[in-house]
TORZA-815111 format. One record per residue (C-alpha): residue in one letter; chain; y, z, x. Coordinates in Angstrom, 3 decimals, m for minus. Layout:
% residues N
{residu=A, chaine=A, py=Y, pz=Z, px=X}
...
***
This chain:
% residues 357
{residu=X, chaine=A, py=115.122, pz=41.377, px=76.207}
{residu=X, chaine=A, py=114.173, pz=38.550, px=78.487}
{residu=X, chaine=A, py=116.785, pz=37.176, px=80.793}
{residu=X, chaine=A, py=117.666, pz=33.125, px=80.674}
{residu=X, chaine=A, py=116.230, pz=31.545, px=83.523}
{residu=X, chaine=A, py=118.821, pz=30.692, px=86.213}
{residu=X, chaine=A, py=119.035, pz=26.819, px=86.361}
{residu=X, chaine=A, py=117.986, pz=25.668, px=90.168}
{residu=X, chaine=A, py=118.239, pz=21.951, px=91.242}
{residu=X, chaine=A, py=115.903, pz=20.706, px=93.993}
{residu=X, chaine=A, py=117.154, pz=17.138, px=95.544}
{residu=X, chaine=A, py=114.494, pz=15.641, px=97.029}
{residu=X, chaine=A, py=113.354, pz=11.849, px=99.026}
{residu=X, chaine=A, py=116.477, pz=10.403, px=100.810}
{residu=X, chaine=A, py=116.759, pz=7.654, px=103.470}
{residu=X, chaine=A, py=115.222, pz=9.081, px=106.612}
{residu=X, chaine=A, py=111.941, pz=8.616, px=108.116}
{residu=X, chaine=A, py=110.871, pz=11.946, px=106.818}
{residu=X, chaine=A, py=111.411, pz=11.053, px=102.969}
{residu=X, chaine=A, py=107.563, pz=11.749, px=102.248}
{residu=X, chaine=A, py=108.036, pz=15.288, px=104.074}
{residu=X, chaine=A, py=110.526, pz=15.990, px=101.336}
{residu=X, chaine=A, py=108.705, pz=14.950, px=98.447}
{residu=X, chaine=A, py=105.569, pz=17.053, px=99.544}
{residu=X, chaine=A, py=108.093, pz=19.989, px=100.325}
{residu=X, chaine=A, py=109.550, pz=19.723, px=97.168}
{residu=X, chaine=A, py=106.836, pz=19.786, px=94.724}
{residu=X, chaine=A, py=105.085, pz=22.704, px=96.515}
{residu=X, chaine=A, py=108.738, pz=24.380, px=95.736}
{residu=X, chaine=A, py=108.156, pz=23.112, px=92.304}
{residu=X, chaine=A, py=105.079, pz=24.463, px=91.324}
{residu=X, chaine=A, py=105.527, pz=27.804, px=93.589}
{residu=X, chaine=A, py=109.200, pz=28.823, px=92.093}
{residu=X, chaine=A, py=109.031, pz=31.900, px=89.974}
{residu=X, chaine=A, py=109.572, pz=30.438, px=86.559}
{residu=X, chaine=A, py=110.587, pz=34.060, px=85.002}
{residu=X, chaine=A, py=113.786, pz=33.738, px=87.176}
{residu=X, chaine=A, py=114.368, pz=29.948, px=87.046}
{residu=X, chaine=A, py=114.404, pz=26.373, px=85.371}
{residu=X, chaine=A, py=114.183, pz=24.179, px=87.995}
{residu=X, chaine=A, py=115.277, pz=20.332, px=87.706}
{residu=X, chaine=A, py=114.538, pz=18.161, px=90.571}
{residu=X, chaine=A, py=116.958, pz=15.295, px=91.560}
{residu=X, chaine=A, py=115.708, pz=12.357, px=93.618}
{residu=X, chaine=A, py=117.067, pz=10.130, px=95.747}
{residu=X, chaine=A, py=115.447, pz=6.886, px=96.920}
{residu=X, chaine=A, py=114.732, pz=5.288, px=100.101}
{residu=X, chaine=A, py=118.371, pz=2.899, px=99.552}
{residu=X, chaine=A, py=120.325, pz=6.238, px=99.029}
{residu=X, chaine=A, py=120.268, pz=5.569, px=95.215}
{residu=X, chaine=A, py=119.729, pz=9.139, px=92.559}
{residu=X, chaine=A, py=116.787, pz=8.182, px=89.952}
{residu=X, chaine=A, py=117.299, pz=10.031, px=86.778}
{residu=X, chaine=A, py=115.484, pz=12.962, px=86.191}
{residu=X, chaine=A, py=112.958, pz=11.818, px=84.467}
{residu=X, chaine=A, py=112.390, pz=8.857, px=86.557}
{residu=X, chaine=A, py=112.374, pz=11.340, px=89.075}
{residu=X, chaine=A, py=109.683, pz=13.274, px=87.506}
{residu=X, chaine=A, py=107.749, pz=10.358, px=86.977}
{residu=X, chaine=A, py=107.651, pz=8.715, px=90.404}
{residu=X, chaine=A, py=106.982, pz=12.552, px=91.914}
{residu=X, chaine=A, py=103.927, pz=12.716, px=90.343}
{residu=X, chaine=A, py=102.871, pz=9.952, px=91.255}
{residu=X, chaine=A, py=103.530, pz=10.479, px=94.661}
{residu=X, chaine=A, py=101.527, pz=13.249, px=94.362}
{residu=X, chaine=A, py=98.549, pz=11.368, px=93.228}
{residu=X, chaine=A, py=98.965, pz=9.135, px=95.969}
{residu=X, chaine=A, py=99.877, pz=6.388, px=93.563}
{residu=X, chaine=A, py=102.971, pz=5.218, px=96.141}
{residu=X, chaine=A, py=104.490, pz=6.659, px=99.329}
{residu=X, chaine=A, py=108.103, pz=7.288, px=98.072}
{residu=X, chaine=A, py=111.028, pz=7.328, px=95.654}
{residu=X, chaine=A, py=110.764, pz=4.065, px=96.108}
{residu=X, chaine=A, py=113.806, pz=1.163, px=96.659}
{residu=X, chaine=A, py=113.849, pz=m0.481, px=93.273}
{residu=X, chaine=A, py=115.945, pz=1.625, px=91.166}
{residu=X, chaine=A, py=118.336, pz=3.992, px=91.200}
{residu=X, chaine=A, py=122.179, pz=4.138, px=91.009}
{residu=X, chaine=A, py=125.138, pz=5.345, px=93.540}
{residu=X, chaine=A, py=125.890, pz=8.928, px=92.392}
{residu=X, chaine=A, py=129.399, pz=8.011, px=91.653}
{residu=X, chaine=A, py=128.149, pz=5.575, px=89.142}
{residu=X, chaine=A, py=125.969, pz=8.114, px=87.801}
{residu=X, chaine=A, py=127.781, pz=10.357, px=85.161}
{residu=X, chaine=A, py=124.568, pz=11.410, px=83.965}
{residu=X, chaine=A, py=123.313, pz=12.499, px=87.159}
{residu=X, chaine=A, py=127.035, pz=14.205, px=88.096}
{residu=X, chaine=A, py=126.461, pz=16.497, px=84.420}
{residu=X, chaine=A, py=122.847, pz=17.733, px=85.359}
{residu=X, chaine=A, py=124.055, pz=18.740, px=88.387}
{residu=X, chaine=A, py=127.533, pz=20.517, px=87.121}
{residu=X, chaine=A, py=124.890, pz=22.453, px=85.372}
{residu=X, chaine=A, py=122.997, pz=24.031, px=87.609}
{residu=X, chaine=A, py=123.492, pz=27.600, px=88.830}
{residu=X, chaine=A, py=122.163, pz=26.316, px=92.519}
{residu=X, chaine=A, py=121.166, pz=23.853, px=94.478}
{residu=X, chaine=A, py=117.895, pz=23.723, px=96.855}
{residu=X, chaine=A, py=118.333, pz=20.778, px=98.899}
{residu=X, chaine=A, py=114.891, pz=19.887, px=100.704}
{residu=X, chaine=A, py=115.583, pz=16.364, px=102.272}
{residu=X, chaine=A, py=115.136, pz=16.627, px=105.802}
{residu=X, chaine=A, py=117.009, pz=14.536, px=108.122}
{residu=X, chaine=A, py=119.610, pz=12.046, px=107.950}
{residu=X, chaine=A, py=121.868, pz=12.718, px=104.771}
{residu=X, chaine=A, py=120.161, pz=15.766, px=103.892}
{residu=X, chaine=A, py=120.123, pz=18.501, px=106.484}
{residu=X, chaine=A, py=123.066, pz=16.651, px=108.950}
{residu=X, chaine=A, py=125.988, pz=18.618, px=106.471}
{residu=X, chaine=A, py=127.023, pz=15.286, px=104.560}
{residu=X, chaine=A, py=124.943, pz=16.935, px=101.400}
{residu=X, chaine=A, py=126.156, pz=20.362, px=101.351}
{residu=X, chaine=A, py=129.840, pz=19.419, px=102.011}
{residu=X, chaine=A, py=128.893, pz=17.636, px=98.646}
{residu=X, chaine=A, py=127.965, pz=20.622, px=97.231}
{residu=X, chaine=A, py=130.638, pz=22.519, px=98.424}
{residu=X, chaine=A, py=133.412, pz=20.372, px=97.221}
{residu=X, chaine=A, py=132.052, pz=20.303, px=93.509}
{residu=X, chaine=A, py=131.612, pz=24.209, px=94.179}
{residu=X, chaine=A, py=127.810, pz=24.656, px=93.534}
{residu=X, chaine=A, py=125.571, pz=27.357, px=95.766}
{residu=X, chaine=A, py=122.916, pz=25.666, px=97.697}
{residu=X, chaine=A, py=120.039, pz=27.204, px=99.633}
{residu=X, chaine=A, py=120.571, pz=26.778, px=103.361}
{residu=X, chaine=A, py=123.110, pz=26.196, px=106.543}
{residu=X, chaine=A, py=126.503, pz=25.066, px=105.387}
{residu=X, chaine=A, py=128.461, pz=21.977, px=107.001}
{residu=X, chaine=A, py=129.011, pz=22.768, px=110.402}
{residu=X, chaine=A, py=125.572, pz=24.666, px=111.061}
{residu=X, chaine=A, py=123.783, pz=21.598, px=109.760}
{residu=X, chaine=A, py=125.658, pz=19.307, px=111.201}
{residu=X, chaine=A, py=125.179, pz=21.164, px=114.759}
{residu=X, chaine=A, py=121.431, pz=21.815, px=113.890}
{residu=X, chaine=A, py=120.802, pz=18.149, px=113.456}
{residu=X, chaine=A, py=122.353, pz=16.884, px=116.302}
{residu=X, chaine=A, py=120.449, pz=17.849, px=119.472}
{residu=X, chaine=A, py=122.948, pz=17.118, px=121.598}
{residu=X, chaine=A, py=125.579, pz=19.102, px=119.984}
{residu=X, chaine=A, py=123.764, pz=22.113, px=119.278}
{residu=X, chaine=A, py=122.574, pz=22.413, px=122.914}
{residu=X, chaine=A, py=126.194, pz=22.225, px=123.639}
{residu=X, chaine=A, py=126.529, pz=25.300, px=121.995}
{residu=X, chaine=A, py=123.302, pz=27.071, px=123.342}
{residu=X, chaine=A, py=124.378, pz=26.392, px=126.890}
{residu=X, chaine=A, py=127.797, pz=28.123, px=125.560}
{residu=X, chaine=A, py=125.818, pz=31.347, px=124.477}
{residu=X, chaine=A, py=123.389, pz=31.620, px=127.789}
{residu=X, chaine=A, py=120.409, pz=30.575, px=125.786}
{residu=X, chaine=A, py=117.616, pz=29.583, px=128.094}
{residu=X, chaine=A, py=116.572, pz=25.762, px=127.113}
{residu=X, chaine=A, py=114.976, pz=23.016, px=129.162}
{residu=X, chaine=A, py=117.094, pz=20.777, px=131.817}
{residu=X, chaine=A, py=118.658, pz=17.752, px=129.675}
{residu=X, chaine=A, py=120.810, pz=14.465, px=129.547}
{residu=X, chaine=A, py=122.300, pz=12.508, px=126.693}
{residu=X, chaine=A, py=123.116, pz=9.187, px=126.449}
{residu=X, chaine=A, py=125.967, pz=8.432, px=124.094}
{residu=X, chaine=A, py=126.358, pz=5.772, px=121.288}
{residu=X, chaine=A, py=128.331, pz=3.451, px=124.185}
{residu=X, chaine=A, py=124.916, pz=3.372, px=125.931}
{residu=X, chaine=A, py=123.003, pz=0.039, px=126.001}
{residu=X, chaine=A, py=120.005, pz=m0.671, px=123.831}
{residu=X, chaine=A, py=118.305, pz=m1.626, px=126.600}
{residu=X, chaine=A, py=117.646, pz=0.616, px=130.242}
{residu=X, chaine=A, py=119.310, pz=m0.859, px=133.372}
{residu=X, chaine=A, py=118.951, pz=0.862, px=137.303}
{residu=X, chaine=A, py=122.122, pz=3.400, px=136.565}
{residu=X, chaine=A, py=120.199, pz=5.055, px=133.780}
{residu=X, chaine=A, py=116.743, pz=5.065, px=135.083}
{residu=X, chaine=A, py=118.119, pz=6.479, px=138.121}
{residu=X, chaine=A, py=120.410, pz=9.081, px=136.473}
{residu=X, chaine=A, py=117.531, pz=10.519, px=134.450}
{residu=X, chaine=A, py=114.970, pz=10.321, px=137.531}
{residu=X, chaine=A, py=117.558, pz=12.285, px=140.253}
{residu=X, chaine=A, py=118.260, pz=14.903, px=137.158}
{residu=X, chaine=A, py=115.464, pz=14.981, px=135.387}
{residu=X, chaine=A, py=112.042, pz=13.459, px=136.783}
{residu=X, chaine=A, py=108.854, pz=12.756, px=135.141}
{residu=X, chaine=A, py=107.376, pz=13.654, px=133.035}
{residu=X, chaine=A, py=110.116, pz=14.049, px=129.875}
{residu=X, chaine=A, py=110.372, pz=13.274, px=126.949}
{residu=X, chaine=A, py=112.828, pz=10.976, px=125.206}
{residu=X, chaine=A, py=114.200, pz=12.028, px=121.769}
{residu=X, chaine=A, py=116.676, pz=10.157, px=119.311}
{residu=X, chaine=A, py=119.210, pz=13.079, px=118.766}
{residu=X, chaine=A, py=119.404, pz=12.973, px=115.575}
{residu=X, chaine=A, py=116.093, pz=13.457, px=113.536}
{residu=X, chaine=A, py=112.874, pz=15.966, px=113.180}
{residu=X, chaine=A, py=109.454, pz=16.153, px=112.756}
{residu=X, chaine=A, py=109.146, pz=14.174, px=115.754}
{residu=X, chaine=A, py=109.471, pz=10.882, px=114.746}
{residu=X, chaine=A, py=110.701, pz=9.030, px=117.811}
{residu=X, chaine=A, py=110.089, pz=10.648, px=120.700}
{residu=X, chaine=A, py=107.836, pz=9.496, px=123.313}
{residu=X, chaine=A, py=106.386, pz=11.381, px=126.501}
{residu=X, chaine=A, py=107.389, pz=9.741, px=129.545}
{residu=X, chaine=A, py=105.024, pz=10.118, px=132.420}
{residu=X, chaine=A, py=106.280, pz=7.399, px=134.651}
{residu=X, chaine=A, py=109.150, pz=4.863, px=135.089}
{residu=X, chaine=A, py=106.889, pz=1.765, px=133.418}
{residu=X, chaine=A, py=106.905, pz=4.292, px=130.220}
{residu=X, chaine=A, py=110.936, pz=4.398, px=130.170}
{residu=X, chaine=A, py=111.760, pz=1.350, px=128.605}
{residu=X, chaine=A, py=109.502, pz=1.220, px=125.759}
{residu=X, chaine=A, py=110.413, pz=4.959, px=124.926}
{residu=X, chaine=A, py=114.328, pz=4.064, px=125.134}
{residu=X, chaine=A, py=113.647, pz=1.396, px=122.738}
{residu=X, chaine=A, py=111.828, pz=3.938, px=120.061}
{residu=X, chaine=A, py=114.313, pz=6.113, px=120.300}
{residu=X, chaine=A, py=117.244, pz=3.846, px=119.688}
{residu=X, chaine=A, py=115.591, pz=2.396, px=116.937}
{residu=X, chaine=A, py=116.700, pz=6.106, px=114.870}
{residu=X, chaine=A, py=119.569, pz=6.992, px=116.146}
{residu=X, chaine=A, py=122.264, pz=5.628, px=119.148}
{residu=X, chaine=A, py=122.262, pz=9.100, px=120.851}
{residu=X, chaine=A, py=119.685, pz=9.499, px=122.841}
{residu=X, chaine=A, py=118.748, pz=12.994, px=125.215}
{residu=X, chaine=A, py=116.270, pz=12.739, px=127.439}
{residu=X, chaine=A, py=114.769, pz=16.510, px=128.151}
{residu=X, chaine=A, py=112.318, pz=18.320, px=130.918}
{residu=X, chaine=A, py=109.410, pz=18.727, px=129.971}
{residu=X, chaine=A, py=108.301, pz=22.421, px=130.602}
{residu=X, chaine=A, py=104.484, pz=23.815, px=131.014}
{residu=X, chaine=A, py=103.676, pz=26.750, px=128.731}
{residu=X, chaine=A, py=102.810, pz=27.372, px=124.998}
{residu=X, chaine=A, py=104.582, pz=25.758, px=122.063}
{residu=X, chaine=A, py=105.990, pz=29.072, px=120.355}
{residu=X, chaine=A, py=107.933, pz=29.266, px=117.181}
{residu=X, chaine=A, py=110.059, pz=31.807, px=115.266}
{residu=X, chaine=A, py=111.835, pz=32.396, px=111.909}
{residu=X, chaine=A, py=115.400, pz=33.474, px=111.115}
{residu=X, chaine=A, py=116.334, pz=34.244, px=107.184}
{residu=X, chaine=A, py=119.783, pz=35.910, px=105.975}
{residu=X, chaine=A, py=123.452, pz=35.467, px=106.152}
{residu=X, chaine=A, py=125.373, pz=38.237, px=108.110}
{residu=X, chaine=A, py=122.270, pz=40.259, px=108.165}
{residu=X, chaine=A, py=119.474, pz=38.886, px=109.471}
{residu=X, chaine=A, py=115.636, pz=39.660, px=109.990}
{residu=X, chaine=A, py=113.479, pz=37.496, px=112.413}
{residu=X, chaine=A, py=109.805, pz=36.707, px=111.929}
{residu=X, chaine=A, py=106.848, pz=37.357, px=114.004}
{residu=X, chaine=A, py=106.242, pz=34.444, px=116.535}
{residu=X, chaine=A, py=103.248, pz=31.986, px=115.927}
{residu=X, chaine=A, py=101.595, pz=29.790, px=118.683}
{residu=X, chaine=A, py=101.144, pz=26.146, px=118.241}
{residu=X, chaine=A, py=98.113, pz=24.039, px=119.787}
{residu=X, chaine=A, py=97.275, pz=20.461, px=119.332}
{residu=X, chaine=A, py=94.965, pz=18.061, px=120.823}
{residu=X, chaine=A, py=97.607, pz=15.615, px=121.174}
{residu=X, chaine=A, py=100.070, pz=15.536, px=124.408}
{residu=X, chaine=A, py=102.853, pz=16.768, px=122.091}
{residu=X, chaine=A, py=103.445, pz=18.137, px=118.770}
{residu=X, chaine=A, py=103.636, pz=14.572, px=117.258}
{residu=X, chaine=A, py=104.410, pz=13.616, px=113.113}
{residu=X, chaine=A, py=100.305, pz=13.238, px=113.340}
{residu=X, chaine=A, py=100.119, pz=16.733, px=114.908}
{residu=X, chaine=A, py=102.082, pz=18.432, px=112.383}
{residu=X, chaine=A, py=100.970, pz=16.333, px=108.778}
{residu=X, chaine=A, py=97.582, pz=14.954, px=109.377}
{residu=X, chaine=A, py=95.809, pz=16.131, px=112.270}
{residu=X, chaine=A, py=93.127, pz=18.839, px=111.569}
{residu=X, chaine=A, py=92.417, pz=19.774, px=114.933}
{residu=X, chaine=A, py=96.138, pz=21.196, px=115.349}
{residu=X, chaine=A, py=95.806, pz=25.020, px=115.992}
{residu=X, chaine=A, py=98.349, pz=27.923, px=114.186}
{residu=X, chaine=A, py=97.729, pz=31.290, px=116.306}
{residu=X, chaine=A, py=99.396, pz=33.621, px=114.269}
{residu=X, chaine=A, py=100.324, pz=36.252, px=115.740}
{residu=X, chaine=A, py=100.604, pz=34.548, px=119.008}
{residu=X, chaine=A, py=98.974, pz=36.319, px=121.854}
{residu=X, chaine=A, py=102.302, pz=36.940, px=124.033}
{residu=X, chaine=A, py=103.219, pz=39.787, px=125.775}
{residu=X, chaine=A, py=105.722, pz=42.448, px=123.669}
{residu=X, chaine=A, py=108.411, pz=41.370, px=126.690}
{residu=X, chaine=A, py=108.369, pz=37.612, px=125.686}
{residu=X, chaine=A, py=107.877, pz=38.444, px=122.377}
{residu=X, chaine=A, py=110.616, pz=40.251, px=122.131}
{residu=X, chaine=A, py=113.038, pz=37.948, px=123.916}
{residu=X, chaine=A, py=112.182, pz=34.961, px=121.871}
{residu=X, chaine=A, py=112.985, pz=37.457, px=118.493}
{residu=X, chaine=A, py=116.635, pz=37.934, px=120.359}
{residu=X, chaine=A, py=116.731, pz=34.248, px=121.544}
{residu=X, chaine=A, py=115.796, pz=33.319, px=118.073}
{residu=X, chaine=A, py=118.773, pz=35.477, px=116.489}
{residu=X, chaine=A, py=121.223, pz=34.519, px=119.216}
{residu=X, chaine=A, py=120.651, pz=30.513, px=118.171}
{residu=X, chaine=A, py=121.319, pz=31.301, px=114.512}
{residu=X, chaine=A, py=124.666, pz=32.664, px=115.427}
{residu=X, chaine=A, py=125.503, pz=30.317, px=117.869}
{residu=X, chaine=A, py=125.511, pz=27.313, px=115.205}
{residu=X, chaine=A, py=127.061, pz=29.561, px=112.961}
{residu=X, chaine=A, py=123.753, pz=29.426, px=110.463}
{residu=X, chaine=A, py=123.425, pz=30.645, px=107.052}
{residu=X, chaine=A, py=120.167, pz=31.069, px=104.731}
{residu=X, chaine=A, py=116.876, pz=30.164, px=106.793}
{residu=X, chaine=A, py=116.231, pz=28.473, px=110.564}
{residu=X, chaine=A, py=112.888, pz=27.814, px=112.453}
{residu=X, chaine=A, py=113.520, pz=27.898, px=115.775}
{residu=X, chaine=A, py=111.223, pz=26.393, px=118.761}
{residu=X, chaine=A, py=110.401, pz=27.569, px=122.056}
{residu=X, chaine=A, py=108.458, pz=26.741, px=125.284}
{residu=X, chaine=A, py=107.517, pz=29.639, px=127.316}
{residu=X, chaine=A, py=104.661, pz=30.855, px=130.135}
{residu=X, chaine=A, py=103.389, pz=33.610, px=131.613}
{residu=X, chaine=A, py=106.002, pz=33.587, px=134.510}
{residu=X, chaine=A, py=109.053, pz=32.082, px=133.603}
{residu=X, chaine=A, py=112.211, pz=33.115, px=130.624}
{residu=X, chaine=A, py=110.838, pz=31.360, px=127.373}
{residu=X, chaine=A, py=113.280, pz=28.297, px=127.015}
{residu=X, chaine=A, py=114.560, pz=27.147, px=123.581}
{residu=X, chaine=A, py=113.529, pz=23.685, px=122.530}
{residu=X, chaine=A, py=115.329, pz=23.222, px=118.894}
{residu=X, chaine=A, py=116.779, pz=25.105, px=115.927}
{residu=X, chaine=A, py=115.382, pz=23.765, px=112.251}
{residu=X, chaine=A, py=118.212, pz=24.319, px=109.723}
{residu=X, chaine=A, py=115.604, pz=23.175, px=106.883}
{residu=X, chaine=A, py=112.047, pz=23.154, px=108.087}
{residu=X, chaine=A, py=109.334, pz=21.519, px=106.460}
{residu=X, chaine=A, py=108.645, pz=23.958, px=103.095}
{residu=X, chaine=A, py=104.943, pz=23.510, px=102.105}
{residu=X, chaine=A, py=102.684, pz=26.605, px=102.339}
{residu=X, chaine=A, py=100.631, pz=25.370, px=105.072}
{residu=X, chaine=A, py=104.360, pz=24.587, px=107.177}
{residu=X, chaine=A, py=105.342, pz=26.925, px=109.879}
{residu=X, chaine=A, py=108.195, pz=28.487, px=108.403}
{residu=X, chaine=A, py=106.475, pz=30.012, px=105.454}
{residu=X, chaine=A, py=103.836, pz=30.946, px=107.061}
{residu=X, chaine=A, py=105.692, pz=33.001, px=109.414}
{residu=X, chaine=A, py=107.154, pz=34.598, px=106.773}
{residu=X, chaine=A, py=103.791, pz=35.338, px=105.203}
{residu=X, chaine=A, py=102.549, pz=37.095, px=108.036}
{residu=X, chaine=A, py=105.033, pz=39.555, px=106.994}
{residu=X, chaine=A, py=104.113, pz=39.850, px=103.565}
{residu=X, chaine=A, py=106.480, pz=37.744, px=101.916}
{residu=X, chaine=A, py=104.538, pz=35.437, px=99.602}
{residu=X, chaine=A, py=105.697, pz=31.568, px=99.582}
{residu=X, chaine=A, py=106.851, pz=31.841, px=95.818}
{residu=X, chaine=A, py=109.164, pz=35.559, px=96.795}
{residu=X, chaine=A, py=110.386, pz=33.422, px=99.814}
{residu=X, chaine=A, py=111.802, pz=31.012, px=97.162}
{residu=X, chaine=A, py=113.745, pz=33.751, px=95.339}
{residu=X, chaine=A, py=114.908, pz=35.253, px=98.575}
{residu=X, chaine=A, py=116.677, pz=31.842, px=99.857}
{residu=X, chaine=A, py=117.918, pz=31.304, px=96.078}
{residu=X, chaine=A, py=119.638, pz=35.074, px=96.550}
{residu=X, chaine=A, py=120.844, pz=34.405, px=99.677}
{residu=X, chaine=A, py=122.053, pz=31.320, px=98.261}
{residu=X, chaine=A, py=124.347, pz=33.389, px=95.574}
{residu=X, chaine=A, py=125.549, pz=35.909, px=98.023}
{residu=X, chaine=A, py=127.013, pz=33.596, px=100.737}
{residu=X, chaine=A, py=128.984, pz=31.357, px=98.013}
{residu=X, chaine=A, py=129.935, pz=34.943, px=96.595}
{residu=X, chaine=A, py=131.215, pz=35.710, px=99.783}
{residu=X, chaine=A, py=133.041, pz=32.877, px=100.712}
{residu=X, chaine=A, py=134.505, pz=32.769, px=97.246}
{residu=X, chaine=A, py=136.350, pz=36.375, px=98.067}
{residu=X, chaine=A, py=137.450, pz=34.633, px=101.801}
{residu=X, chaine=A, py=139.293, pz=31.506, px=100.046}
***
């Protein structure tokens, strides 16, 4: 006898700059999810914050997809409160896969959602996001668990918009040139500039503020952009690690979505030492945020030197041709068994902290 599909909500757009990201994630997700195991009903949310209904969701993904428009869109759409409609479809799904990225998706505001109204989601719960997001924060708690990570500053939210002599000179005695300048809170590098010289610090500062108040400003370290997967709850198994080479000075938004000359060297040609560490480094960064379902985690490392950690990714970008999958790939994990693995790991960490409360 066949078994009823499982019914799996995927919320997708949201309000940050990497909306677009989301949809693209999400429809690969879409047409990649084993549909044997699952019905899947995606729920969008548009670039005011506002849930479309599913079929206007549908409708406006599609088109996305056909490059007919860039987004969700701002022109309808309804505060989920307001929504009983939209509050129903969701009380009847068996799961959640939330794919926004950034602000109000991966930060822990969406998941505490989902864990008040008690419904298993795909992912890092509360805290983990919320640490994972916030770059400040979560090298707090790398420095707490003797992860090796580039030399750092943040600026706080009481911080001026605008660079006077105490902060140029605080991040030239502790830092130097070149680094980079980062909003803390965001991904796929939208926002960060590389700083080669004080006439480059004010514009950067300004970029930076303009997506989020918290600003870090971070060495810049020579060596090979490196990057590893985590998957799993209390047991956990760690990708290969994969080399990243672009043309550009950094590993821009451009560099990751659009540029064909970006380079994946899968696996990368690294010595079984570093290898090895960043594998550890990789596992010991999950833990330290406290991380549940999947991670991507970043490194910088040389020949000579301990690789440094650059970032943890609590929900990486999710289209075959992203990092994470691919990672996982290399180990002969197909993108649409991936799927099913998060969803399972999904069910057993709500099991488990079910039997805890």
């Amino acid at each position: 006898m066949k078994q009823t599909p499982m019914k799996i909500g995927i919320i997708i757009g949201g309000q940050s700059s990497e909306h677009s990201v989301s949809l693209t994630s999400g429809n690969c997700i879409i047409d990649a999810i084993d549909d044997n195991l699952y019905e899947i009903t995606p729920f969008g949310i548009n670039l005011e914050g506002l849930w479309l209904n599913i079929e206007e969701t549908q409708n406006r993904l599609k088109e996305f997809m056909h490059d007919e428009r860039d987004s969700l869109g701002t022109d309808s759409g309804k505060h989920l409160l307001n929504s009983p409609e939209i509050l129903s479809a969701l009380g009847e799904m068996d799961a959640i896969f939330p794919i926004i990225h950034g602000t109000n998706g991966e930060d822990g505001k969406l998941q505490g959602f989902l864990d008040l109204v008690g419904i298993p989601y795909v992912g890092a719960g509360v805290a983990a996001s919320a640490l994972g997001m916030d770059k400040a924060l979560m090298r707090n708690n790398f420095e707490s668990a003797g992860i090796p990570q580039p030399k750092y500053l943040i600026f706080s939210n009481n911080d001026q918009e605008h660079l006077d002599d105490n902060i140029t000179k605080q991040i030239e005695k502790n830092i130097g040139y070149p680094c980079f300048i980062k909003p803390c809170n965001g991904g796929s590098s939208i926002g960060v500039s590389k700083v080669l010289s004080r006439e480059d610090l004010g514009s950067a500062w300004g970029l930076a503020k303009q997506y989020d108040q918290k600003v870090i400003i971070e060495e810049i370290m020579r060596g090979r952009e490196l990057e590893c997967a985590v998957i799993g709850n209390n047991s956990l198994l760690v990708s290969g690690v994969a080399e990243i080479r672009t043309s550009e000075e950094f590993y821009t938004y451009s560099a990751k979505y659009s540029d064909s000359s970006t380079e994946l060297i899968l696996p990368a040609d690294i010595k079984s030492e570093t290898l090895q560490k960043i594998q550890n480094y990789a596992i010991n960064a999950f833990q330290a945020i406290d991380c549940s379902g999947l991670a991507r985690v970043d490194f910088i490392a040389d020949e000579i030197s301990e690789p440094k950690i650059i970032e943890i990714n609590t929900l990486p970008g999710f289209t075959p041709q992203s990092m994470f999958p691919r990672l996982w790939e290399a180990e002969g994990i197909t993108y649409s068994e991936l799927i099913t693995k998060l969803i399972d790991l999904a069910f057993e960490k709500h099991s488990s902290e079910r039997l805890e409360n």
